[in-house]
C-alpha positions in Angstrom: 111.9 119.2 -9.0 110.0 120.2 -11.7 111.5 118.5 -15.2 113.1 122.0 -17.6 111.2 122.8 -20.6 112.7 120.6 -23.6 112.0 120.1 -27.1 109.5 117.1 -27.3 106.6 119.0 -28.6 108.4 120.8 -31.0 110.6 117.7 -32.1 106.7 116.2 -32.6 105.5 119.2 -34.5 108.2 119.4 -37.1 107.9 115.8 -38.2 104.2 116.6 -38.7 104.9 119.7 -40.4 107.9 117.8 -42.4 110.5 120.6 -41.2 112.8 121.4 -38.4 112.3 125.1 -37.9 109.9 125.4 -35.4 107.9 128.4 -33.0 106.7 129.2 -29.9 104.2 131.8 -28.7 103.4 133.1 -25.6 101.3 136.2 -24.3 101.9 138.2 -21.1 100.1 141.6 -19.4 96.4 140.0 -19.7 95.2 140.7 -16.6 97.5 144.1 -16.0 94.8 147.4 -15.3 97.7 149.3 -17.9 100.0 148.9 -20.8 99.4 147.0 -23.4 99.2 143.1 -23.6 102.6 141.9 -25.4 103.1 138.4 -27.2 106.4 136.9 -27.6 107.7 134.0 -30.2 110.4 132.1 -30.2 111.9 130.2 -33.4 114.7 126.9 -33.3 115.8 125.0 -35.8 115.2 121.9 -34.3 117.6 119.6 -36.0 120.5 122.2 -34.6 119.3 123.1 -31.0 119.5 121.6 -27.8 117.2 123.6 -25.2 118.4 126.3 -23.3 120.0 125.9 -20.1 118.3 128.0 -17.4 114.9 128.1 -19.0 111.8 127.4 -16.8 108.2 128.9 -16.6 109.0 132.9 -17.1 106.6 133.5 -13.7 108.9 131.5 -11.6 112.0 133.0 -12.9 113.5 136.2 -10.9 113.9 139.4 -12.4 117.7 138.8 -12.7 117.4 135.2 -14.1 114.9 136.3 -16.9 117.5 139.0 -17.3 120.1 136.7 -17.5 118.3 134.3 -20.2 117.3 137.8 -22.2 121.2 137.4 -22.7 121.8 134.0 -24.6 118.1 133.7 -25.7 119.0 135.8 -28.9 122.1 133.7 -29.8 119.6 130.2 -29.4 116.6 131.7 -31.1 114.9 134.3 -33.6 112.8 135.7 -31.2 110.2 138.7 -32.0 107.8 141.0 -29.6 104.1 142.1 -30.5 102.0 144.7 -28.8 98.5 145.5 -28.6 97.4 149.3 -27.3 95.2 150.1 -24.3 93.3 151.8 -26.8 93.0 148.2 -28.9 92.2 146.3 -26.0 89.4 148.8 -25.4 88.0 149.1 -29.1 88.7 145.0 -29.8 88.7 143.2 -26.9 91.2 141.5 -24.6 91.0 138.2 -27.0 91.2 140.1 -29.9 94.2 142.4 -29.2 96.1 139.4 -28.1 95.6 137.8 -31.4 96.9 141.1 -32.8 99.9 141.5 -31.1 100.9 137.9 -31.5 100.0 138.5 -35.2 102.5 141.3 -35.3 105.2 139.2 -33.5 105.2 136.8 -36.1 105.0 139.7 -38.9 108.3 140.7 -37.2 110.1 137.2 -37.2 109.2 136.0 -40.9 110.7 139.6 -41.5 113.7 138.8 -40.0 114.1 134.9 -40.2 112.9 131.9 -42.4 109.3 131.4 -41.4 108.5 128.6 -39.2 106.6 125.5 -40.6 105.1 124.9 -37.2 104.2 127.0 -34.0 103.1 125.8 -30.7 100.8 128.3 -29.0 100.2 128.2 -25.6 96.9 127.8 -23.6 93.9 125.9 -25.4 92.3 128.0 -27.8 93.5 129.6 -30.8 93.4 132.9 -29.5 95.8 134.2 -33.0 92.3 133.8 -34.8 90.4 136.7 -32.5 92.8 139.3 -34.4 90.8 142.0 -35.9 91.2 141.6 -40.1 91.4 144.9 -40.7 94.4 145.4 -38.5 95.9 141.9 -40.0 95.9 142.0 -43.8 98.9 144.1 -44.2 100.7 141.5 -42.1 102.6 138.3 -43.3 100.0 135.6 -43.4 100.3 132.7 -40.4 100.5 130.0 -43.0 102.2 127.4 -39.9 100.6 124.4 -38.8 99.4 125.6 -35.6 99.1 123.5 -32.3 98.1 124.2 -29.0 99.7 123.0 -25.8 98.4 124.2 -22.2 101.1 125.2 -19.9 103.1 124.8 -22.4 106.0 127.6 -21.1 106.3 124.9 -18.5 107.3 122.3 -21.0 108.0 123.7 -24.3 111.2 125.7 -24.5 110.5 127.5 -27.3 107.7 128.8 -25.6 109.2 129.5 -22.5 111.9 131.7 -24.3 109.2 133.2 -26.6 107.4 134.1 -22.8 110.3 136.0 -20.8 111.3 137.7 -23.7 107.6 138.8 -23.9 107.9 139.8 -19.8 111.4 141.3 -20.2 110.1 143.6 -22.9 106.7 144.8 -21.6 108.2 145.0 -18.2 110.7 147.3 -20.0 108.0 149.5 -21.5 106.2 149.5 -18.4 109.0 151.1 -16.3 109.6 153.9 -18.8 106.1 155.0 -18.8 106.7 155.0 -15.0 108.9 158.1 -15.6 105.6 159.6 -16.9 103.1 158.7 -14.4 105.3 157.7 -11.3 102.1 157.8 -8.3 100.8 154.5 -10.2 104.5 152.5 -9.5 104.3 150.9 -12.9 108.1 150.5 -12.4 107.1 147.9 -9.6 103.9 146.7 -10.4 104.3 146.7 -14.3 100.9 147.6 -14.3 99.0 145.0 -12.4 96.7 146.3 -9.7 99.1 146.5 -6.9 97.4 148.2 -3.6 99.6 151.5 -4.7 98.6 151.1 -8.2 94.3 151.3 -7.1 95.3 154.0 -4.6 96.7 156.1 -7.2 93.5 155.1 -9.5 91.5 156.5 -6.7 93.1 159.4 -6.0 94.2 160.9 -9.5 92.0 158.8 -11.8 92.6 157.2 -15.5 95.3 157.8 -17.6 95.8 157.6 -21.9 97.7 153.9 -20.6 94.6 152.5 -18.4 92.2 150.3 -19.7 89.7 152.4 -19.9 86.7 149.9 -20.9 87.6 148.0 -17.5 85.8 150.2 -14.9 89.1 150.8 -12.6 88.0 153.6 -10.4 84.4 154.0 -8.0 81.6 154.5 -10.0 81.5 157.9 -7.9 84.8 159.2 -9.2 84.7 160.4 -12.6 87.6 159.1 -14.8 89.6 162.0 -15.7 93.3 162.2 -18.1 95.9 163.5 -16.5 
């Protein structure tokens, strides 16, 4: 069985950094055809917390057990939820609107809580850095001692906190804009190219929530909002 995500890293990180309040920051929606890309983080004080029981990689979790966590999450951590637009993944880039909504995530939690000293970001580059400036002055600086950590909502569990409550709350978003555009089953498929999802592409084109910079439909069909 595959050991739960602890504390190590973070336990490392704030003897580094010379304090106990620690991050994690994870990204979901990257390869989804609609919606925006969302970035969650995750803050513990480390010299009070204990990881959380249940936590695991958010893609291997069920619907109902990242549910489930989305319950006690809040009580273990200061946890915040950044989003990047369609539109800002078309006019930035995929890289750079992920480094904007996980700049506006940790906007939100150094609003809300004490800012963290350290933050461990997953994958293995610093993809917080691709954030357009414009878009990121008027935000509170990132002035933690960044590291990164591959997998790391495998191991970390700040980060695997800081990663379902980025799925919970995209997939959220995701099945209330089904309401709007119900042929594309965005309440299913939160977005991703499902077979029903490209069917629906086919058939009724684009809409203001596609990517519209990816090239979803035939070259022969003219992209057209509903």
């Amino acid at each position: 069985m595959t050991p739960a995500p602890n504390l190590s890293v973070e336990t490392q990180l704030a003897d580094v950094c010379g304090h106990t309040m620690i991050a994690g920051m994870d990204e979901v929606g990257r390869g989804a055809l609609a919606g925006p890309v969302a970035v969650g983080v995750a803050a513990v004080d480390i010299a009070l917390s204990q990881p959380l029981p249940g936590l695991r990689d958010s893609k291997k979790l069920t619907v109902r057990q990242r549910q489930q966590l989305m319950e006690t999450i809040p009580a273990w951590a200061s946890t915040a939820v950044g989003m990047a637009s369609p539109d800002e993944i078309d006019t930035y880039g995929l890289s750079a609107a992920l480094g904007l909504a996980g700049r506006r995530a940790w906007d939100q939690l150094v609003t809300q809580s004490a800012a963290p000293a350290g933050l461990v970001l997953d994958g293995n580059t610093h993809w917080l850095q691709n954030a357009p400036t414009e878009l990121v002055e008027p935000l509170a600086p990132l002035d933690a001692h960044v590291i990164l950590q591959t997998k790391a909502d495998a191991t970390c569990a700040t980060v695997s906190a800081a990663a379902i409550t980025a799925k919970v709350t995209r997939d959220a978003y995701m099945v209330e804009l089904a309401k709007l555009y119900p042929d594309y089953g965005w309440d299913s498929n939160k977005g991703y190219g499902s077979s029903v999802h490209r069917l629906a592409l086919t058939e009724r084109g684009i809409t203001e929530y596609h990517r519209k910079s990816w090239n979803l439909v035939p070259a022969a069909i003219q992209p057209r909002l509903l």
